[in-house]
MARDONU-938924 format. One record per atom (N, C-alpha, C, O): residue number from 1; residue in three letters; atom name; x, y, z. Coordinates in nm, 4 decimals, padded with zeros to 6 digits. Last residue first. Example, Ala and Ser with C-alpha at 12.3 -4.5 7.8 and 13.67 -1.06 7.14 Angstrom:
REM MARDONU-938924
+-----+------+------+----------+----------+----------+
| pos | code | site |       xx |       yy |       zz |
+-----+------+------+----------+----------+----------+
|   2 |  Ser |    N |  01.2850 | -00.2250 |  00.7080 |
|   2 |  Ser |   CA |  01.3670 | -00.1060 |  00.7140 |
|   2 |  Ser |    C |  01.2900 |  00.0030 |  00.7870 |
|   2 |  Ser |    O |  01.3409 |  00.1138 |  00.8039 |
|   1 |  Ala |    N |  01.3190 | -00.5690 |  00.7800 |
|   1 |  Ala |   CA |  01.2300 | -00.4500 |  00.7800 |
|   1 |  Ala |    C |  01.3200 | -00.3300 |  00.7800 |
|   1 |  Ala |    O |  01.4236 | -00.3319 |  00.8465 |
+-----+------+------+----------+----------+----------+
***
This chain:
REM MARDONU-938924
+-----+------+------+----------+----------+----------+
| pos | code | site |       xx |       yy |       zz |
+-----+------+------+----------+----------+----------+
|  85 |  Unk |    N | -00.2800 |  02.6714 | -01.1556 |
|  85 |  Unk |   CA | -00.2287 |  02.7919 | -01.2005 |
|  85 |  Unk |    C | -00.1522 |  02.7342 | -01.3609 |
|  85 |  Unk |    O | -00.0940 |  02.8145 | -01.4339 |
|  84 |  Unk |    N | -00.5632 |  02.5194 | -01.0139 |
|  84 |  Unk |   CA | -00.4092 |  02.4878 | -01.0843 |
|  84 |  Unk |    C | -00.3922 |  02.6438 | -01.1596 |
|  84 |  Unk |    O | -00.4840 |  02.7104 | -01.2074 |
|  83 |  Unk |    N | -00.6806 |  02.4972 | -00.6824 |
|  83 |  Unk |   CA | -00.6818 |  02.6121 | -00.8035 |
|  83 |  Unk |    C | -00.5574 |  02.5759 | -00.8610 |
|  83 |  Unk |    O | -00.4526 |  02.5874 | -00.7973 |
|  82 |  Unk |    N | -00.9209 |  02.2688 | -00.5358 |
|  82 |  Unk |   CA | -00.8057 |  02.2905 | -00.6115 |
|  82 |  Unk |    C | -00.7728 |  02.3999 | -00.6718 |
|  82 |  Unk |    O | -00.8646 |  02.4212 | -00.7510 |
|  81 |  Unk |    N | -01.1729 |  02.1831 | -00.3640 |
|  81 |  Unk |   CA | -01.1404 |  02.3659 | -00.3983 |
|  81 |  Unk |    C | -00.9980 |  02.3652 | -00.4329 |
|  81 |  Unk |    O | -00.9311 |  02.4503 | -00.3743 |
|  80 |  Unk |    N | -01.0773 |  01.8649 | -00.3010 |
|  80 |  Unk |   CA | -01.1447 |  01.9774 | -00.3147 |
|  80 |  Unk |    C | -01.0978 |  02.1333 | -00.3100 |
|  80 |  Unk |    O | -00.9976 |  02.1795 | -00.2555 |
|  79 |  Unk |    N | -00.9059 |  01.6625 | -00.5627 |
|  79 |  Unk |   CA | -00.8294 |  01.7693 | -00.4369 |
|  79 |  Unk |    C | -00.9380 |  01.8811 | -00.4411 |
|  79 |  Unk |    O | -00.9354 |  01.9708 | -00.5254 |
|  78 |  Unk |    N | -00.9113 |  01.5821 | -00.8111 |
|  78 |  Unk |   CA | -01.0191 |  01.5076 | -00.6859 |
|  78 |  Unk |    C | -00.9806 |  01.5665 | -00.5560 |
|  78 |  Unk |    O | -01.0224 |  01.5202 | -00.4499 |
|  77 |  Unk |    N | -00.7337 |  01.7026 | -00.9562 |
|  77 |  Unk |   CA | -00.8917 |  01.7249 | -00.9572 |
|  77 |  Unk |    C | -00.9687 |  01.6851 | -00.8811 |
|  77 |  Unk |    O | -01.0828 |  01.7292 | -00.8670 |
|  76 |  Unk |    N | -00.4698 |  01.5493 | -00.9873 |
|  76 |  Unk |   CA | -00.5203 |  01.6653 | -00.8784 |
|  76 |  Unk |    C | -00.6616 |  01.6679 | -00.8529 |
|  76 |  Unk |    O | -00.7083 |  01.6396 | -00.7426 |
|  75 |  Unk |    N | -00.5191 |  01.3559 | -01.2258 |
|  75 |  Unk |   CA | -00.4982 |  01.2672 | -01.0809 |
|  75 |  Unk |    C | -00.5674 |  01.4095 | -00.9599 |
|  75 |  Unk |    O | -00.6617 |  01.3978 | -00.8816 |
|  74 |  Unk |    N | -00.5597 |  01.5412 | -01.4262 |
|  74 |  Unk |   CA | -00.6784 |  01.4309 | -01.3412 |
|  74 |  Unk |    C | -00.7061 |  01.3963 | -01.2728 |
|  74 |  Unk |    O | -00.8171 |  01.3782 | -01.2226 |
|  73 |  Unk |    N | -00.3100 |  01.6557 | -01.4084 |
|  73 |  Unk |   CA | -00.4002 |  01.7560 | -01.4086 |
|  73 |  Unk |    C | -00.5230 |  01.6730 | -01.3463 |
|  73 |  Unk |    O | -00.5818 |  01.7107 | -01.2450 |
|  72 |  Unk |    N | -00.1546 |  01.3996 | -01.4631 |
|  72 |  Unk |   CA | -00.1309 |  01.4772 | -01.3322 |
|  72 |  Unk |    C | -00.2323 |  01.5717 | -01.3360 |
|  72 |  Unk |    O | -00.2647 |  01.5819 | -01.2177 |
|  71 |  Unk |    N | -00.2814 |  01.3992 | -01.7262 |
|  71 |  Unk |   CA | -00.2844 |  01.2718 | -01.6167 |
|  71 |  Unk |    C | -00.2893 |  01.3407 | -01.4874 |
|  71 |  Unk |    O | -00.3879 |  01.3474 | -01.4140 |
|  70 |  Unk |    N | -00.1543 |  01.6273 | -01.9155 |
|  70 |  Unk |   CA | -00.3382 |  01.6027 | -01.8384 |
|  70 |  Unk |    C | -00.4021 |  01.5301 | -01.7418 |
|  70 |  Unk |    O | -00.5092 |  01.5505 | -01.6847 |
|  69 |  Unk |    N |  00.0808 |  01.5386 | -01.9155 |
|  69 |  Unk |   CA |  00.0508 |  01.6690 | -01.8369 |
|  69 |  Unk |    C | -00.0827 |  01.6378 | -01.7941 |
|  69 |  Unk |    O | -00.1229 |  01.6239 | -01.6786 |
|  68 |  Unk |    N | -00.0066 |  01.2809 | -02.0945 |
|  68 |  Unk |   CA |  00.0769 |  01.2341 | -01.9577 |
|  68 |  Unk |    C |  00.0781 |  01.3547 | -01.8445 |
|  68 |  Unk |    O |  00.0774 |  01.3287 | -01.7241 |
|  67 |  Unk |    N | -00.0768 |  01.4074 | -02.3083 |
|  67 |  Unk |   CA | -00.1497 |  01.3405 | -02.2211 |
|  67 |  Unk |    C | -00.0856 |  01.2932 | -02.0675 |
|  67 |  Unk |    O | -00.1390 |  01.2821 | -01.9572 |
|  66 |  Unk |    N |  00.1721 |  01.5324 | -02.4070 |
|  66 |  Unk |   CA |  00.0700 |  01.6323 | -02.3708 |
|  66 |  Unk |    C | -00.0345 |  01.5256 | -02.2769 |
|  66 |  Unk |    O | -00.0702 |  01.5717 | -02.1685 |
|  65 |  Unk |    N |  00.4864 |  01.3791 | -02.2618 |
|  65 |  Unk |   CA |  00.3720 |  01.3898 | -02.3711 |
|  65 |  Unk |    C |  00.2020 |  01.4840 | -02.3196 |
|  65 |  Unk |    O |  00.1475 |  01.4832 | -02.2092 |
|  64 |  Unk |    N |  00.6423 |  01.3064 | -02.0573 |
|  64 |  Unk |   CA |  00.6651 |  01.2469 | -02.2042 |
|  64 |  Unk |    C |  00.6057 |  01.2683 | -02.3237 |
|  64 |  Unk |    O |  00.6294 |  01.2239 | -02.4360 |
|  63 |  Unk |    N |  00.7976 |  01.5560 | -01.8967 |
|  63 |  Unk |   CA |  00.6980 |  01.4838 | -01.8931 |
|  63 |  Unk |    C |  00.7164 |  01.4345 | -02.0817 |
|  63 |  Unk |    O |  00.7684 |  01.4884 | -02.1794 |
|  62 |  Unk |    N |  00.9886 |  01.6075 | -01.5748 |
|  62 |  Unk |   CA |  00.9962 |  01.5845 | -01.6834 |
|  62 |  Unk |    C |  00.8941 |  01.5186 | -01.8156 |
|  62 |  Unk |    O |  00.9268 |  01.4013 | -01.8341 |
|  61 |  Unk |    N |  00.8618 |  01.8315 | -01.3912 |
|  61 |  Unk |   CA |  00.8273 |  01.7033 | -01.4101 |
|  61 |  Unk |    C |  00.8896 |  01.7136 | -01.5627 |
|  61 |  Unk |    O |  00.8571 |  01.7961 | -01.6481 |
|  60 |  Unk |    N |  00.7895 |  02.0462 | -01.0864 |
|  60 |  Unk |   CA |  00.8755 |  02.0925 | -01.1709 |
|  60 |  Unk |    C |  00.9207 |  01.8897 | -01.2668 |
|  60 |  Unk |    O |  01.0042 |  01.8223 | -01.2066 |
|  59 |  Unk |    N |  00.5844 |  02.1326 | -00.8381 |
|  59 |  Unk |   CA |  00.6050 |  02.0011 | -00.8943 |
|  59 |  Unk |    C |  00.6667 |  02.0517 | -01.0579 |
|  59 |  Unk |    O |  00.5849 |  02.0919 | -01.1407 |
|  58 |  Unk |    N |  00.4120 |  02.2923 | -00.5717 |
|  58 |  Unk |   CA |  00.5039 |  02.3629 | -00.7439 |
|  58 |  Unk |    C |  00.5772 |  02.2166 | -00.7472 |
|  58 |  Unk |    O |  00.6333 |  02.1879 | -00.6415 |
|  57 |  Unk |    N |  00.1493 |  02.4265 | -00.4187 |
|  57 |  Unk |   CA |  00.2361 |  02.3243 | -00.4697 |
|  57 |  Unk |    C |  00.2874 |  02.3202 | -00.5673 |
|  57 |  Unk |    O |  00.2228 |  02.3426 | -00.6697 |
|  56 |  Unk |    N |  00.0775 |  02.6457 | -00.1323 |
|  56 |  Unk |   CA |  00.0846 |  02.6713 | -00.2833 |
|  56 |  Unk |    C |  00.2115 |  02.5228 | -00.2995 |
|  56 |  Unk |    O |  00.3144 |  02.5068 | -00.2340 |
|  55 |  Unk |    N | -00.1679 |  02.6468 |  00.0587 |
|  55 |  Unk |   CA | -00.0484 |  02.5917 |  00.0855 |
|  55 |  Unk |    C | -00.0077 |  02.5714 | -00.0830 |
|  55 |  Unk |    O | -00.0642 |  02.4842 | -00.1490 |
|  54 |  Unk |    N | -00.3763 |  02.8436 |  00.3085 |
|  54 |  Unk |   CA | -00.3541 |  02.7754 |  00.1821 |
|  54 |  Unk |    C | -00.2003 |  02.7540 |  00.1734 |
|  54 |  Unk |    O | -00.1181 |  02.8117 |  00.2446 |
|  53 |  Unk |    N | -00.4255 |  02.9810 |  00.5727 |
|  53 |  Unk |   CA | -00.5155 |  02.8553 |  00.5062 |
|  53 |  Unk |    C | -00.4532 |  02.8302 |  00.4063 |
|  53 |  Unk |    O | -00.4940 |  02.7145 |  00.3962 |
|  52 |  Unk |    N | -00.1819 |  03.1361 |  00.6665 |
|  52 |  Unk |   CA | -00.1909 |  03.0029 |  00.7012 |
|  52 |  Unk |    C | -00.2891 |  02.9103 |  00.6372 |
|  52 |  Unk |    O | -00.2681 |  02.7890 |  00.6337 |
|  51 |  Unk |    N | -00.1809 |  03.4085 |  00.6028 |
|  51 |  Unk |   CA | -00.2666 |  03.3488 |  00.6590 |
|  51 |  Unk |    C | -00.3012 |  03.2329 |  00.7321 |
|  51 |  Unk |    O | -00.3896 |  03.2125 |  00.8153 |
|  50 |  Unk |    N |  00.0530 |  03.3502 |  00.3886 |
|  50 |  Unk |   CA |  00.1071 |  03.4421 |  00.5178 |
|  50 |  Unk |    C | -00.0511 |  03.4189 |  00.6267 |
|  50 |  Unk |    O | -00.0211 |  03.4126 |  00.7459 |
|  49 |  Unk |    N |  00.1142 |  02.9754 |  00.2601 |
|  49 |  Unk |   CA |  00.0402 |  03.1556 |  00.2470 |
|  49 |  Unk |    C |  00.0500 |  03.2050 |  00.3983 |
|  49 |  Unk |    O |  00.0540 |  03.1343 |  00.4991 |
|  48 |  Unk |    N |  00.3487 |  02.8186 |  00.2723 |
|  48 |  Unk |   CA |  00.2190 |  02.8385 |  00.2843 |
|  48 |  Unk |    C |  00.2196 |  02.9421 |  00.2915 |
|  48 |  Unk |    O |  00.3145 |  03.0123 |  00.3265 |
|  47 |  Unk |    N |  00.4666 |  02.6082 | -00.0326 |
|  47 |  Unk |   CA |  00.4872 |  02.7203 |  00.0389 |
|  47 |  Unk |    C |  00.3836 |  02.7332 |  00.1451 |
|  47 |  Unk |    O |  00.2982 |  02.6471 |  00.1237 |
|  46 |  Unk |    N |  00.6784 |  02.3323 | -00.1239 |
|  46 |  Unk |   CA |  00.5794 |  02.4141 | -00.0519 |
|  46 |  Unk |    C |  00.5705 |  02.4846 |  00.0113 |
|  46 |  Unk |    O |  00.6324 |  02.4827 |  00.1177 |
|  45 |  Unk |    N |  00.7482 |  02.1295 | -00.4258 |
|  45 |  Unk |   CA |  00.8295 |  02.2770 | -00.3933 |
|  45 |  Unk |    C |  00.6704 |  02.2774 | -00.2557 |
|  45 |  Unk |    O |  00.5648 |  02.2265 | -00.2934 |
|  44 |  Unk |    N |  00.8227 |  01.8006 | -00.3852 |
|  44 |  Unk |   CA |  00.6554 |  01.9485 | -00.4110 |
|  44 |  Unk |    C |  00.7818 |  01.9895 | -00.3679 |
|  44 |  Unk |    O |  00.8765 |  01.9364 | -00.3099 |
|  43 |  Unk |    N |  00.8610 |  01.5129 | -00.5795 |
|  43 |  Unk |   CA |  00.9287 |  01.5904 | -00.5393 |
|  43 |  Unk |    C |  00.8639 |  01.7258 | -00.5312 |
|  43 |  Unk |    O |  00.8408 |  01.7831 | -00.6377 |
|  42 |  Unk |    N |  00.6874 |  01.1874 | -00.5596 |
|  42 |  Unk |   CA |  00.6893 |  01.3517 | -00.6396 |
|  42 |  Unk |    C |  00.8052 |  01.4577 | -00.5393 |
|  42 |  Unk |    O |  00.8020 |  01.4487 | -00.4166 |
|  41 |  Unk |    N |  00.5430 |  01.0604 | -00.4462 |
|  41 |  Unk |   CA |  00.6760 |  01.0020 | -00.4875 |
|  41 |  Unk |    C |  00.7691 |  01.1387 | -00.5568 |
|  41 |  Unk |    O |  00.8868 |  01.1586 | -00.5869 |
|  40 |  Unk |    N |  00.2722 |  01.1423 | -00.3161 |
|  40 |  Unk |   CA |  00.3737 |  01.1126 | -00.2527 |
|  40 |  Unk |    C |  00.5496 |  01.0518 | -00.3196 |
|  40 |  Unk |    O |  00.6444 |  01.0140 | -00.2508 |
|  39 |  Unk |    N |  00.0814 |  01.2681 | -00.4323 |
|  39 |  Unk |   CA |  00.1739 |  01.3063 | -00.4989 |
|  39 |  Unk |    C |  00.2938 |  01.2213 | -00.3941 |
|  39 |  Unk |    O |  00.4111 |  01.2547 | -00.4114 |
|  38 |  Unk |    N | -00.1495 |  01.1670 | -00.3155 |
|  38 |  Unk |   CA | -00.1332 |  01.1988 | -00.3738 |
|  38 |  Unk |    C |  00.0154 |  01.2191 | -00.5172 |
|  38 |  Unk |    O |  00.0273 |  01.1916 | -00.6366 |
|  37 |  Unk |    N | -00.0637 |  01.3120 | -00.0238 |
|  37 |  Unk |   CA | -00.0344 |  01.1472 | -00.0661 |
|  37 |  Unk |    C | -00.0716 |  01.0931 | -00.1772 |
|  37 |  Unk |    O | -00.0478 |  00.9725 | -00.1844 |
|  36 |  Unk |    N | -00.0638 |  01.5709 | -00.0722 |
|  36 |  Unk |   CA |  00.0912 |  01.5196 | -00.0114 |
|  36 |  Unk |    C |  00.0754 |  01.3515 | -00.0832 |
|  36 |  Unk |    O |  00.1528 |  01.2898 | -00.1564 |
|  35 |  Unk |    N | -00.3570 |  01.5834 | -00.0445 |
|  35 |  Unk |   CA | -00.2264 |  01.6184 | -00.2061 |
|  35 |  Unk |    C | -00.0882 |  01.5351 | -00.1745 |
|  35 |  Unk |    O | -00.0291 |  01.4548 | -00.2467 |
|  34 |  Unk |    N | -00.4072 |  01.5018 |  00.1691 |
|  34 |  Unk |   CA | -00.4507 |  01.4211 |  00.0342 |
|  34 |  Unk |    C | -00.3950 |  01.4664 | -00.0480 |
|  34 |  Unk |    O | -00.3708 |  01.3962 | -00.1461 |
|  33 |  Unk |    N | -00.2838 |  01.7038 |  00.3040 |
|  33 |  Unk |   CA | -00.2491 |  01.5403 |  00.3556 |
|  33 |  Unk |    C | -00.3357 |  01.4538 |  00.2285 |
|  33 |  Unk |    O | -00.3097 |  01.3347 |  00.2113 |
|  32 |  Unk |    N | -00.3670 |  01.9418 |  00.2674 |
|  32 |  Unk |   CA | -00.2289 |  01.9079 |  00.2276 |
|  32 |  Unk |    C | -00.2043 |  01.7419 |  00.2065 |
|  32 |  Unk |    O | -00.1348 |  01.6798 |  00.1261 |
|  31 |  Unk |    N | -00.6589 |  02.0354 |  00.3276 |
|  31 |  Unk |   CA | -00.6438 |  01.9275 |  00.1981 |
|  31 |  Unk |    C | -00.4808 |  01.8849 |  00.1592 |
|  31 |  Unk |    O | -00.4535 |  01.8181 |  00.0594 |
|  30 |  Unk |    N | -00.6031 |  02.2260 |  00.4889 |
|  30 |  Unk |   CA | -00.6721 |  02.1088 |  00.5185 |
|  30 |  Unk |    C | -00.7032 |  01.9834 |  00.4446 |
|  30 |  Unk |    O | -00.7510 |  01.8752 |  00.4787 |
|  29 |  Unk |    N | -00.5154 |  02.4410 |  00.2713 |
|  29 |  Unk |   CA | -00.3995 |  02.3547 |  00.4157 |
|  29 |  Unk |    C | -00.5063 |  02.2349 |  00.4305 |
|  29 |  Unk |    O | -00.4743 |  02.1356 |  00.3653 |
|  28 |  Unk |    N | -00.6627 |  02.4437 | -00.0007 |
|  28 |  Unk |   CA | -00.6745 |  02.4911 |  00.1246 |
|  28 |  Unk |    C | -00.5882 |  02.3756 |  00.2110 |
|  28 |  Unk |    O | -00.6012 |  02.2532 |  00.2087 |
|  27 |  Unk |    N | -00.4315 |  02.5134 | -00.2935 |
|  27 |  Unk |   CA | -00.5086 |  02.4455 | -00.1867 |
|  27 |  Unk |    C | -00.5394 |  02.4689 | -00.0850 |
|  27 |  Unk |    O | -00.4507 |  02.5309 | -00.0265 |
|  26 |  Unk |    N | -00.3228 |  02.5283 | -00.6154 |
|  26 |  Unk |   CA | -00.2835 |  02.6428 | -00.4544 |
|  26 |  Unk |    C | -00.4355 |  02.5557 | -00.3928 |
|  26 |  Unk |    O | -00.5354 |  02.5477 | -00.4642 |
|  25 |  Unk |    N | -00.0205 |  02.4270 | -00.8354 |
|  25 |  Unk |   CA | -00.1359 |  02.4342 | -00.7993 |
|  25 |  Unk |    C | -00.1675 |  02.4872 | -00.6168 |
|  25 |  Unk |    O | -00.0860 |  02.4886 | -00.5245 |
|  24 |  Unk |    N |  00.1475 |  02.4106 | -01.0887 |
|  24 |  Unk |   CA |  00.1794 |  02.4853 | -00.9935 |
|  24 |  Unk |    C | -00.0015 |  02.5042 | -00.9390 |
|  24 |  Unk |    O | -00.0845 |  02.5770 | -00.9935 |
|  23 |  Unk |    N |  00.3936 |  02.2167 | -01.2727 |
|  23 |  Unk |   CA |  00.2913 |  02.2366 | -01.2455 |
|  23 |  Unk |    C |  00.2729 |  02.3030 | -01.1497 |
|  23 |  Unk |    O |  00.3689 |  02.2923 | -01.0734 |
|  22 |  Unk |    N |  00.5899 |  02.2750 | -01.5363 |
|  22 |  Unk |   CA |  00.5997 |  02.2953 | -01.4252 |
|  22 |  Unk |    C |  00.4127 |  02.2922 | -01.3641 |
|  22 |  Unk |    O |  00.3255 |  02.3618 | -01.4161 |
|  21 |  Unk |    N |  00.8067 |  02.0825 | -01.7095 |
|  21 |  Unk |   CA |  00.6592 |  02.0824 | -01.7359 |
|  21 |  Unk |    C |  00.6564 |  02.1317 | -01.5804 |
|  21 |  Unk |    O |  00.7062 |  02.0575 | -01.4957 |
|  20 |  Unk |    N |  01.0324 |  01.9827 | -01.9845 |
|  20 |  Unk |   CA |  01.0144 |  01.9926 | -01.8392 |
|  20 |  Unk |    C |  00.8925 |  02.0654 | -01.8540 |
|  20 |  Unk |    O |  00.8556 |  02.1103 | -01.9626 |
|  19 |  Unk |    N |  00.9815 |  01.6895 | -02.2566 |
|  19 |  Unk |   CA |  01.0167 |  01.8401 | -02.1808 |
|  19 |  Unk |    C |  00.9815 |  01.8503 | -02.0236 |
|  19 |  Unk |    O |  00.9250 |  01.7656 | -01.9545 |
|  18 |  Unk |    N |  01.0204 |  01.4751 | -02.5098 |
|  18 |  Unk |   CA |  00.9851 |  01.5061 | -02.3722 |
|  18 |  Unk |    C |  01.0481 |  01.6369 | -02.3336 |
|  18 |  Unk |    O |  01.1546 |  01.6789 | -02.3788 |
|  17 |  Unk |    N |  00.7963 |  01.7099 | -02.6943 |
|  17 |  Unk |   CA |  00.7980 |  01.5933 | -02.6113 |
|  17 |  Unk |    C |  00.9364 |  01.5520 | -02.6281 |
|  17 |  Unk |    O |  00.9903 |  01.5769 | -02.7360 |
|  16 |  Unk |    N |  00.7393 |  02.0595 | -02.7241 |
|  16 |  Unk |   CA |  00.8199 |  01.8970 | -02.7863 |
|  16 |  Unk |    C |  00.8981 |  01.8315 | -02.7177 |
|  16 |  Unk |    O |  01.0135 |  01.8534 | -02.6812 |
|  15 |  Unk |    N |  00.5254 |  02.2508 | -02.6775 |
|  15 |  Unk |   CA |  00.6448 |  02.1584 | -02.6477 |
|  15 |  Unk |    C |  00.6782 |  02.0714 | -02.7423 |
|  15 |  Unk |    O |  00.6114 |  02.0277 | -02.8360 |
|  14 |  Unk |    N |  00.3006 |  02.4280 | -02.8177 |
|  14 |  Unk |   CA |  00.3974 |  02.4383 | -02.7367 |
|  14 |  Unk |    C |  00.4993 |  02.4026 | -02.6991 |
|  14 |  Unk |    O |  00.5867 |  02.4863 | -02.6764 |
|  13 |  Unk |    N |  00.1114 |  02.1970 | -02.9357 |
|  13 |  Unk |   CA |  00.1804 |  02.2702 | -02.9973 |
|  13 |  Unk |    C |  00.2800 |  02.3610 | -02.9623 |
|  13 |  Unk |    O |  00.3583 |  02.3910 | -03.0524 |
|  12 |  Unk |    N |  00.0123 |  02.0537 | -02.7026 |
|  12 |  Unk |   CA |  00.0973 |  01.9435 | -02.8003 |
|  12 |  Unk |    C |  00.1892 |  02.0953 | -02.8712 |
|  12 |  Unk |    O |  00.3115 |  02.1032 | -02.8606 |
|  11 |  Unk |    N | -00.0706 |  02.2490 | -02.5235 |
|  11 |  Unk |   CA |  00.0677 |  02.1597 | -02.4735 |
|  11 |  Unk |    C |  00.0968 |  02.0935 | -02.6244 |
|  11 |  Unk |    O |  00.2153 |  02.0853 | -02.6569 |
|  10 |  Unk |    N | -00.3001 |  02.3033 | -02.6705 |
|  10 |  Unk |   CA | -00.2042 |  02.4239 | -02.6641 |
|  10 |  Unk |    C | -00.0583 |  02.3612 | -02.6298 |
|  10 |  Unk |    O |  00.0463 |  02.3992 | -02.6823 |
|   9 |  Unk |    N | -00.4806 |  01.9952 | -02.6851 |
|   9 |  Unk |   CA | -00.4013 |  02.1097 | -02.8351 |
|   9 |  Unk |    C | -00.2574 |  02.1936 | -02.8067 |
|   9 |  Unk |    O | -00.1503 |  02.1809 | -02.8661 |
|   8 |  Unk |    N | -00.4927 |  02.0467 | -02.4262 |
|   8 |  Unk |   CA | -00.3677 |  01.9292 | -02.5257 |
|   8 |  Unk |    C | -00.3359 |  01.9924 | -02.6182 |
|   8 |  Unk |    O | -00.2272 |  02.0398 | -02.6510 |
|   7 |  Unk |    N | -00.6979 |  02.2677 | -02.3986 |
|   7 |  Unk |   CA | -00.5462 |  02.2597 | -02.3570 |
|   7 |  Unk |    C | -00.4334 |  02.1466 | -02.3947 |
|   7 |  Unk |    O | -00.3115 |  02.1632 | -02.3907 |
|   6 |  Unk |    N | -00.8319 |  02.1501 | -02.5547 |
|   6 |  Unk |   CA | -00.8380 |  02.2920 | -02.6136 |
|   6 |  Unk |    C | -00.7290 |  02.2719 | -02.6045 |
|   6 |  Unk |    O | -00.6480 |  02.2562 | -02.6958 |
|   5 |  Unk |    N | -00.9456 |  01.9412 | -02.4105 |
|   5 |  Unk |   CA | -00.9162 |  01.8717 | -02.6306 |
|   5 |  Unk |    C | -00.8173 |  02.0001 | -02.6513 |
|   5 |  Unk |    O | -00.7298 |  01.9907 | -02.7374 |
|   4 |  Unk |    N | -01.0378 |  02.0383 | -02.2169 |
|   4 |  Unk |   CA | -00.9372 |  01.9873 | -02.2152 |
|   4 |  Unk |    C | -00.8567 |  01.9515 | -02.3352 |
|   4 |  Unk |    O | -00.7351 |  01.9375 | -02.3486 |
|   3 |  Unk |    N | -01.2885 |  02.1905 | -02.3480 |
|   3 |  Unk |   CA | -01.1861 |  02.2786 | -02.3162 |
|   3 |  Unk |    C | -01.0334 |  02.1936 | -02.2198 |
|   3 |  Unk |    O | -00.9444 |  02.2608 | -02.1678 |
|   2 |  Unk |    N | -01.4052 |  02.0257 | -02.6593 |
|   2 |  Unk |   CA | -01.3846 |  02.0965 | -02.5127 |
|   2 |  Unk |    C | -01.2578 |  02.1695 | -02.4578 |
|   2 |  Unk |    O | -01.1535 |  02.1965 | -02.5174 |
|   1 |  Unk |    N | -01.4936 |  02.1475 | -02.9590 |
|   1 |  Unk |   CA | -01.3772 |  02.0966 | -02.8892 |
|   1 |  Unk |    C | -01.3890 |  02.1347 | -02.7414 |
|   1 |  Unk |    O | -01.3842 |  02.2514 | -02.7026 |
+-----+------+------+----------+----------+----------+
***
C-alpha cells in the first residue's frame, strides 16, 4: 500500500464525511504568489515567520470525502519546497 492509499485509509477511518478538515502547510515567501493563486477562492489564515522567508498557510475546509482532502494535498504539491503539516 503506498503511502497516499496509507493516508486515505487514516482520513476514511478518522472522519465521517462531510467534516471540517484543517489544512496547514509552511512555504518559502517567494512561492506566496503561486499558493495565493492557487488557492485563490479559499479563505488562508497567514502568518509569516519572524525571519521573513516563510509564510505558514492554514485553510480550515469543509470537505466531502477522504479523496476530495487528497485533491487539495495534489493541487499544493506543485508549490516548490512545500512542507504540509
Amino acid at each position: 500500500m503506498s503511502q497516499f492509499e496509507q493516508f486515505k485509509d487514516l482520513l476514511s477511518r478518522e472522519h465521517s464525511w462531510p467534516d471540517q478538515y484543517t489544512f496547514k502547510f509552511i512555504i518559502k515567501k517567494t512561492e506566496f504568489e503561486l499558493a495565493r493563486s492557487l488557492f485563490a477562492e479559499e479563505e488562508l489564515s497567514i502568518r509569516e515567520s519572524e525571519s521573513g522567508k516563510y509564510v505558514s498557510l492554514t485553510l480550515v475546509k469543509v470537505m466531502q470525502s477522504s479523496e476530495a482532502v487528497m485533491a487539495v494535498y495534489k493541487k499544493a504539491s506543485v508549490i516548490p519546497g512545500l512542507i504540509a503539516l
